[in-house]
N, C-alpha and C positions, 0 to 999 in steps of 0.2 A: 875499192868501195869500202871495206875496213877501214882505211885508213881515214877515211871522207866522215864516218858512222864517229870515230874517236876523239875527232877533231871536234865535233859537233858537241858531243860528249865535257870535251876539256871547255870549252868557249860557252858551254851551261854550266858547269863548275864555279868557273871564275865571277860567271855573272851574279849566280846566287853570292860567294862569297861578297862583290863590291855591293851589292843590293843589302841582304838582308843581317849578315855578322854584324855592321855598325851600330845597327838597329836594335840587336840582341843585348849588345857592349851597353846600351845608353838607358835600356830598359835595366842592366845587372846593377850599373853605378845610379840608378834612382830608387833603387829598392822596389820597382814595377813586378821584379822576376823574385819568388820566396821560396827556399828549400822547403821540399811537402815537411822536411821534420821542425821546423821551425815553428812550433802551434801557436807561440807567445809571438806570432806578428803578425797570424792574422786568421781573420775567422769570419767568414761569411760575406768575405768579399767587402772587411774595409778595414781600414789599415791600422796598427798599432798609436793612438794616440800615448804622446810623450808626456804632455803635461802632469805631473803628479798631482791624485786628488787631495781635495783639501779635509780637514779632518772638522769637524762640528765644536767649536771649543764654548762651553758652558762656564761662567763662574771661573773663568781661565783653566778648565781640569779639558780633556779629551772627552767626549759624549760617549758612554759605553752602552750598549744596547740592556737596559733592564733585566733582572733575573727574571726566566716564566718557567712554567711547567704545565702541560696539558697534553691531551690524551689525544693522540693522531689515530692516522685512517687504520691504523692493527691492532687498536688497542692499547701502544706503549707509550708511555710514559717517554717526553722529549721535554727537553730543558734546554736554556741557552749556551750550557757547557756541550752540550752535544754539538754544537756549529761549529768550534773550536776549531779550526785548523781548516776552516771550509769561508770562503767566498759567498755569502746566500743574500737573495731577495725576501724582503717582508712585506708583507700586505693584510689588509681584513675586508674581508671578505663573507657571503654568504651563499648557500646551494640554491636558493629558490630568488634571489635577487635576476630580476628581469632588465635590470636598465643597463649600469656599469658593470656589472660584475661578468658578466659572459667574453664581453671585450679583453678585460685584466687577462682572464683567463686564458683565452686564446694568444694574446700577445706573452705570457710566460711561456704557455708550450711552444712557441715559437723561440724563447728563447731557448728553452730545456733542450730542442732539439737542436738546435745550433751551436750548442757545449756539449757534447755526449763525449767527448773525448777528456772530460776534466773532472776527474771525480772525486776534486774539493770543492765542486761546483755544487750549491741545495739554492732551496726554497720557504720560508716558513711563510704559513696562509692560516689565519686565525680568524676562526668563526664568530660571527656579530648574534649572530641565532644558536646560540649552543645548542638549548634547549632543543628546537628541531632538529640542529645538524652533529648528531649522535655518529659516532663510529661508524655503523653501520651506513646513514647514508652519505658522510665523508667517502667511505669505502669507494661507495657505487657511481661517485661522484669523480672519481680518481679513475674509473673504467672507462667511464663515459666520455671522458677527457681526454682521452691519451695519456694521464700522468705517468711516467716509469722513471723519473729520476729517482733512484734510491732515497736520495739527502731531500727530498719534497714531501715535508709533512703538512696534512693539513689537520689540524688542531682544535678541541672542543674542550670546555671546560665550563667552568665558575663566569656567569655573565659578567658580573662586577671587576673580578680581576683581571677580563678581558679585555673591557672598556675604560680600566683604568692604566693598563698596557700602551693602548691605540692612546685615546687621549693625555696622557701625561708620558707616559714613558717616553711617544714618539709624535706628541703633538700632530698626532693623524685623527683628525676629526670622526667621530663616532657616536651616532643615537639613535634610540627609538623611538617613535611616537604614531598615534595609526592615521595620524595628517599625511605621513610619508605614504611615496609607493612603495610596496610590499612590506612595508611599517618600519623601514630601518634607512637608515642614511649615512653615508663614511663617503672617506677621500679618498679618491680614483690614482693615490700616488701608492709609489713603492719605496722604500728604502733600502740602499745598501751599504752592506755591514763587512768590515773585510778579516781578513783569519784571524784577528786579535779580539776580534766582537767590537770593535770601531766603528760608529756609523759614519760613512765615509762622501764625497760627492763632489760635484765641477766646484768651481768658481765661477762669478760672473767679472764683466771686464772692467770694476772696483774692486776686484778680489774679495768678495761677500760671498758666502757657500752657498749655492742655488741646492737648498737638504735635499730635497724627493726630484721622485720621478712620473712625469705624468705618465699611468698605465693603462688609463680611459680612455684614449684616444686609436685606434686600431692601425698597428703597423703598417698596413696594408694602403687602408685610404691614404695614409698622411697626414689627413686633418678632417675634424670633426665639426658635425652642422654650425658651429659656433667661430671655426675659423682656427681653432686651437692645433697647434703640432701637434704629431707623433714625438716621444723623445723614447725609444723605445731602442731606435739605433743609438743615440752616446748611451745609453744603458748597457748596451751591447760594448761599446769602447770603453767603459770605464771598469766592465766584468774583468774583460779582458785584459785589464791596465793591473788590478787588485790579484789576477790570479796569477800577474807574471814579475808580484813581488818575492 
């Protein structure tokens, strides 16, 4: 009877090995199978794009992201030398904005928490409403959010040199006027900037830099009442791309 139990035993052996080892081998040689220490190939469940971004060339120079300084959610003083050596998203933004801006928002912390392992990974979010969005309710606005990335400032200062940041610095559309809802209006994209302060992005398939990123549209649905993509995942591939230079 032992000997009947062993046999049974070796003839399931063999069968998983001709079954499933091949299977493991073809998933190792496709790169299917990723060592957990390998964080630079993958993250959130999609795979390390190869393509290298392209960089925003102006006047034939590299597009560098503008000098700023403004007072984030503690009080301190942040400037663009602070990004230095960090991978970060830009956006503008307001606390009381009811249309796009909750979306943005939700699809960053979505990012924030899908990089928690990367911490040259930030954020900079530059308020359209200074005046209202004072420190204090940046702050509260940071709780209410989930925000905990260290490198996630969100930023209040001089309306003028904010609006001339968003509109000229980074050709991100920015205004007020009380014809808008909630009296302000800006572009539901983001920008990414990579450790040199490069503003960095795809290509399209002319090789022309597709600059932003649409952040209005919610990761979740995929596409918004108008038909428009999420692009929130290649956001996600191109983080990934910049932070595993």
């Amino acid at each position: 009877m032992k000997k009947n139990k062993n046999l049974i035993w070796y003839i399931l052996i063999i069968a998983f090995g001709l079954i499933f080892v091949p299977t493991i081998l073809n998933r190792l040689e496709s790169n299917d199978i990723v060592r957990s220490e390998s964080r630079s190939l993958k993250v959130d469940n999609f795979e390390k794009n190869t393509t290298p971004l392209s960089f925003l060339i102006l006047n034939d120079q590299k597009k560098k992201v503008p000098e700023f300084k403004f007072k984030n959610q503690n009080g301190r003083f942040i400037s663009n030398k602070d990004y230095l050596g960090k991978v970060y998203i830009i956006e503008f933004f307001f606390t009381t904005c009811t249309t796009i801006c909750p979306i943005m928002t939700k699809n960053l912390v979505h990012i924030q928490n899908s990089f928690t392992s990367f911490p040259e990974f930030g954020m900079a979010s530059f308020s359209i409403n200074p005046e209202y969005d004072t420190v204090e309710v940046l702050k509260n606005y940071q709780i209410e959010n989930g925000i905990m990335n260290l490198n996630w400032n969100l930023m209040t200062g001089e309306r003028n040199e904010i609006y001339k940041l968003a509109n000229e610095g980074f050709n991100l559309y920015t205004a007020t006027s009380p014809d808008f809802t909630d009296g302000f209006e800006h572009s539901g994209y983001f920008a990414l900037v990579d450790k040199d302060g490069y503003i960095r992005c795809r290509s399209d398939k002319f090789g022309n830099p597709q600059v932003y990123y649409k952040g209005s549209v919610d990761h979740i649905e995929k596409l918004d009442k108008n038909g428009e993509s999420e692009e929130i995942s290649i956001l996600k591939e191109d983080l990934l791309k910049l932070l595993s230079e």
